[in-house]
C-alpha positions as CSV (number, residue, x, y, z in Angstrom):
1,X,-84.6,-159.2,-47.5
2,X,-84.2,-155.3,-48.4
3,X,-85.0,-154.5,-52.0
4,X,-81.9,-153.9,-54.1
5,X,-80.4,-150.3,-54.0
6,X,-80.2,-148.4,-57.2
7,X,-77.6,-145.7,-57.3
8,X,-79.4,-143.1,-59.4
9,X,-77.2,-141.8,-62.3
10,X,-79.4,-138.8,-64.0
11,X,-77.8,-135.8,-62.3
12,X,-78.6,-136.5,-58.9
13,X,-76.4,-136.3,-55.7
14,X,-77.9,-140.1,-53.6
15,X,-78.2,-139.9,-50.5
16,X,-76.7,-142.5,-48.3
17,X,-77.1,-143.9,-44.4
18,X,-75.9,-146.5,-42.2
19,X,-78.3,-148.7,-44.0
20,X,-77.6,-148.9,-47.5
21,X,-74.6,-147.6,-47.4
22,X,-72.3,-151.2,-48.1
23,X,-75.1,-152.4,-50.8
24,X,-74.8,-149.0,-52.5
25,X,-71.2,-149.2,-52.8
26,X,-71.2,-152.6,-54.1
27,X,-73.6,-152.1,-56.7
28,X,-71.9,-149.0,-58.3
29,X,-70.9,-149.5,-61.5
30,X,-69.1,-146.4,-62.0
31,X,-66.8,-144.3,-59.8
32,X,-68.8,-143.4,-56.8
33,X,-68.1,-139.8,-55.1
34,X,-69.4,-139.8,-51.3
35,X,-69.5,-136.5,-49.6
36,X,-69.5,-137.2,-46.0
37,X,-71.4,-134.0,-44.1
38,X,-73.1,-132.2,-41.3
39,X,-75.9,-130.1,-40.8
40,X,-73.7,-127.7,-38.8
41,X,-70.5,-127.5,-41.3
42,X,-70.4,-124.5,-43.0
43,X,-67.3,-125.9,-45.6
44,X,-69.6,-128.8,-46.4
45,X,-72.6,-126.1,-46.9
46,X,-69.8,-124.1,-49.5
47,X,-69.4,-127.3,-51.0
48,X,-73.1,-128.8,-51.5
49,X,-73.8,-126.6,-54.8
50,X,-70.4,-127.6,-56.3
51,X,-71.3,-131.4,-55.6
52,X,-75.0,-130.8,-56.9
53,X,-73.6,-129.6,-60.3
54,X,-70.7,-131.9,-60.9
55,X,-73.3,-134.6,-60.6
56,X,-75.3,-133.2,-63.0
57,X,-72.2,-132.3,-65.3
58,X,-70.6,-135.7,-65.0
59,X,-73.9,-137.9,-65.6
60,X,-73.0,-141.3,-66.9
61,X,-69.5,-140.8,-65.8
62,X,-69.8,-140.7,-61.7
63,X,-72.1,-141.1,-59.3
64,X,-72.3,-138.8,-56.4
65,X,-73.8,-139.7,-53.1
66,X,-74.2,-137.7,-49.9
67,X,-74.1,-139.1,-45.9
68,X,-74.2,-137.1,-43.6
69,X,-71.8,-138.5,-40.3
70,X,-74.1,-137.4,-37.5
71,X,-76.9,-139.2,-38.6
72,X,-75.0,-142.1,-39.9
73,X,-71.8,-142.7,-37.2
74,X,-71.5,-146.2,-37.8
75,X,-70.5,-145.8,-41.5
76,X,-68.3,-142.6,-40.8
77,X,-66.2,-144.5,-38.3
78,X,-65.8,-147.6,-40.5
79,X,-63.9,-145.0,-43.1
80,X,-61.9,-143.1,-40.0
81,X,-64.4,-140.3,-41.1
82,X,-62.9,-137.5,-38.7
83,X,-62.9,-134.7,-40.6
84,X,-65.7,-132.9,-42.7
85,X,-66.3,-132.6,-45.7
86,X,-64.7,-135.8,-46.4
87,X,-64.8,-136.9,-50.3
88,X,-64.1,-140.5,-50.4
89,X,-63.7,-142.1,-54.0
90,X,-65.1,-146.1,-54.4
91,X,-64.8,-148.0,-56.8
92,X,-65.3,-151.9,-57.4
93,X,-66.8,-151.5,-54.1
94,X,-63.6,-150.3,-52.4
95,X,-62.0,-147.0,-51.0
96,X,-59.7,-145.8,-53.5
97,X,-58.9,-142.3,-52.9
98,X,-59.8,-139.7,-50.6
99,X,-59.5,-135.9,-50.2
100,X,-60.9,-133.3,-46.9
101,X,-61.7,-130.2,-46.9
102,X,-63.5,-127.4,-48.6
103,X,-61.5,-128.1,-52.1
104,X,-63.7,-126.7,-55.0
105,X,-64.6,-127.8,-58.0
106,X,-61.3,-128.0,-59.1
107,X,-60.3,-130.3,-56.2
108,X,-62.8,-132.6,-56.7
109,X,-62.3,-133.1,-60.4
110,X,-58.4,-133.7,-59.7
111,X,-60.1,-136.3,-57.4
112,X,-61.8,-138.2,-60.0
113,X,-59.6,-137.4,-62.9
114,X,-57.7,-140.3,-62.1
115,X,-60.5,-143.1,-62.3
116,X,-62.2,-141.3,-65.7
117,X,-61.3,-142.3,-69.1
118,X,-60.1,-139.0,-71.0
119,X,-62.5,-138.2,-73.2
């Protein structure tokens, strides 16, 4: 039996595979932000330092987790992953939201806006 996977929620972006991947969504027990990627994409290079500091900025709130789809296919083509970046919200263990492209900061906190408590 694998050991159990623990999200990490202290301002670091997770990264996720093939592997881990259903466990890790399971377990969350907060929003969870996965940035599906490629070595080759240069939006999803733009976008690495925006998801590296929103994970910092929105500790105990979200967890952020990385996977990137050439590595990992099998997960990418469960989600219909065609397109990169692809920012998929879970939560509960399921999809619930979903957004592609290059989007910014501001995109991805519109993203998550909606499954955060206003504080």
């Amino acid at each position: 039996m694998a050991p159990k996977l623990s999200l990490l929620n202290n301002g670091v972006v997770n990264i996720l595979t093939d592997a881990n991947f259903d466990q890790a969504v399971g377990s969350a027990g907060l929003p969870l932000l996965v940035d599906f990627w490629a070595d080759w994409c240069g939006p999803c290079k733009m976008m690495a330092p925006v998801v590296e500091a929103m994970a910092r900025d929105y500790t105990g709130r979200v967890l952020f987790a990385k996977k990137n789809t050439d590595q990992n296919r099998t997960t990418s083509a469960k989600f219909r992953v065609m397109s990169i970046p692809n920012f998929i919200v879970f939560r509960n263990g399921r999809q619930v939201d979903q957004v592609l492209g290059a989007v910014g900061r501001q995109g991805l906190e519109a993203l998550l806006r909606r499954y955060l408590s206003v504080t």
